[in-house]
C-alpha positions in Angstrom: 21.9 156.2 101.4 21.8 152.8 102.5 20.3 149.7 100.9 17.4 149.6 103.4 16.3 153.0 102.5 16.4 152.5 98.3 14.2 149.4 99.2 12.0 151.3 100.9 12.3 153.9 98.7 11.8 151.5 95.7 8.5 149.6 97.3 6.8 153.0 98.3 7.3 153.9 94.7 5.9 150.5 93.5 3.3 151.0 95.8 2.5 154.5 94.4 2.4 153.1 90.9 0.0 150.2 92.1 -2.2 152.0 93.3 -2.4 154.7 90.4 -2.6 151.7 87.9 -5.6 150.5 90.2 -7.3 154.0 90.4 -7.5 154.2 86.4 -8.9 150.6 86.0 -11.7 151.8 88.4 -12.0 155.0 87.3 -12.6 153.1 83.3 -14.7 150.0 85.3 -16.9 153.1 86.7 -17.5 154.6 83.1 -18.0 151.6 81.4 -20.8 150.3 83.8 -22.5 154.3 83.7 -22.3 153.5 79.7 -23.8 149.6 80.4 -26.3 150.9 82.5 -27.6 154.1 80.1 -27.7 151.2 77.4 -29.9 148.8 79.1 -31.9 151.6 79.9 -32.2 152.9 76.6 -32.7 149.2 75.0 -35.2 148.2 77.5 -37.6 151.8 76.5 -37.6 150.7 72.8 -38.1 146.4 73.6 -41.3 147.4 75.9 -43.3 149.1 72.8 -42.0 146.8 70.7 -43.2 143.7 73.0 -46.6 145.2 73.4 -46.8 145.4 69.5 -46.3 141.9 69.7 -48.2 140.5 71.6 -50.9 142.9 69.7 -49.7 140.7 66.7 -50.1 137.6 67.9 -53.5 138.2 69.6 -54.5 139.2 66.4 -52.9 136.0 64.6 -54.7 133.9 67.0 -58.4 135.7 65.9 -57.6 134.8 62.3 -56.6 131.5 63.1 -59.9 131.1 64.8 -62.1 132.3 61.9 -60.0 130.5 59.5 -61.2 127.1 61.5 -64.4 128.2 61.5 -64.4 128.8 57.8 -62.6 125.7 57.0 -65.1 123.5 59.1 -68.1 125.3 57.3 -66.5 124.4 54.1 -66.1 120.8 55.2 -69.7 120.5 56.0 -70.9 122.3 52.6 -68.3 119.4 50.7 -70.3 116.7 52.7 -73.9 117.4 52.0 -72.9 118.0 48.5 -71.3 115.0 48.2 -74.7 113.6 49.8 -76.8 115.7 47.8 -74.8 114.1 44.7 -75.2 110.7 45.6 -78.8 110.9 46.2 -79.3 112.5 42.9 -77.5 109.6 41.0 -79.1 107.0 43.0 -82.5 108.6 42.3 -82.1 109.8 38.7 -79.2 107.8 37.7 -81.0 104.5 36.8 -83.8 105.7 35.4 -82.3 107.9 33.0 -79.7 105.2 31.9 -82.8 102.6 31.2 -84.9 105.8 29.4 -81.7 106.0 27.1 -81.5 102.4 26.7 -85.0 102.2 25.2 -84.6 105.2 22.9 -81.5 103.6 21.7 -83.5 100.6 21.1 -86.0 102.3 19.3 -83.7 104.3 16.9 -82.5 101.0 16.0 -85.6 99.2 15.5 -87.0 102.0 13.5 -83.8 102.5 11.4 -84.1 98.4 10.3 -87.0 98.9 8.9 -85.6 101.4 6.4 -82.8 98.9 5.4 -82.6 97.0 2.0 -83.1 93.4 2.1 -80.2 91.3 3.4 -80.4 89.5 0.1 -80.3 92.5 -1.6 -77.2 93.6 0.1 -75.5 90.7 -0.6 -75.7 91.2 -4.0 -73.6 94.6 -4.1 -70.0 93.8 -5.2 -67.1 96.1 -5.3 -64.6 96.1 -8.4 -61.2 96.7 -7.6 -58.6 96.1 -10.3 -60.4 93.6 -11.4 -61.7 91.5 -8.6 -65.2 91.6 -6.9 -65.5 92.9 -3.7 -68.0 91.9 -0.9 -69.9 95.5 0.1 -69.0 97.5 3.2 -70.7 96.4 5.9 -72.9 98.6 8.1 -73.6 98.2 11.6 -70.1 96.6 12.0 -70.1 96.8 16.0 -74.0 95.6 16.5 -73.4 91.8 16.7 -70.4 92.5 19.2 -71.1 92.3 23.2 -69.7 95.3 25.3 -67.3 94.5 27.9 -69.3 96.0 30.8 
């Protein structure tokens, strides 16, 4: 054989094992895109249920949301006329029951001086302690001293 032919021979063989090589890369290529395509399939029956289920979710979300506002701007309209109602009842009642407490105060105090001994009388009352003479306790201590109102 000459050299001519063993190249020949050589690149017809290189040829053959090219083209085999290139046979089982499309023969795997084929498989794997039958295996891609069965998956998407498969993936894209379970994602369409599980889409409509949420968009059932959401829709429902959003209903709740809506009463929730409503409920919330009820409540905010119940806080405000009780906050009006509350002012109106101080503003009406509020004085009037501050100067009726006032007067009865008044009164208790005028009618319990009248039961009191004597200032003189009080005066008189000593203490003995070890010894020394005492003034007497004093009662009313906080009626000669102004409130800090």
């Amino acid at each position: 054989m000459s050299g001519g032919e063993v190249a020949g021979i050589l690149v017809a063989v290189f040829w053959a094992i090219l083209v085999s090589f290139l046979a089982l890369v499309l023969v795997r290529l084929a498989q794997t895109l039958k295996a891609t395509t069965k998956m998407v399939a498969e993936v894209s029956e379970q994602a369409v249920p599980l889409l409509a289920d949420a968009s059932a979710t959401v829709r429902s979300a959003h209903t709740q949301l809506a009463r929730v506002d409503a409920i919330a701007s009820d409540v905010q309209e119940v806080t405000a006329n009780a906050s009006a109602l509350s002012s109106t009842v101080s503003s009406a009642f509020g004085g009037p029951l501050v100067k009726m407490a006032a007067f009865g105060y008044g009164v208790r105090r005028a009618i319990g001086k009248k039961g009191e001994e004597a200032p003189a009388a009080r005066r008189a009352e000593r203490t003995v302690v070890l010894g020394r003479t005492l003034p007497g306790a004093r009662r009313g201590g906080r009626r000669n001293r102004r409130s800090k109102d």
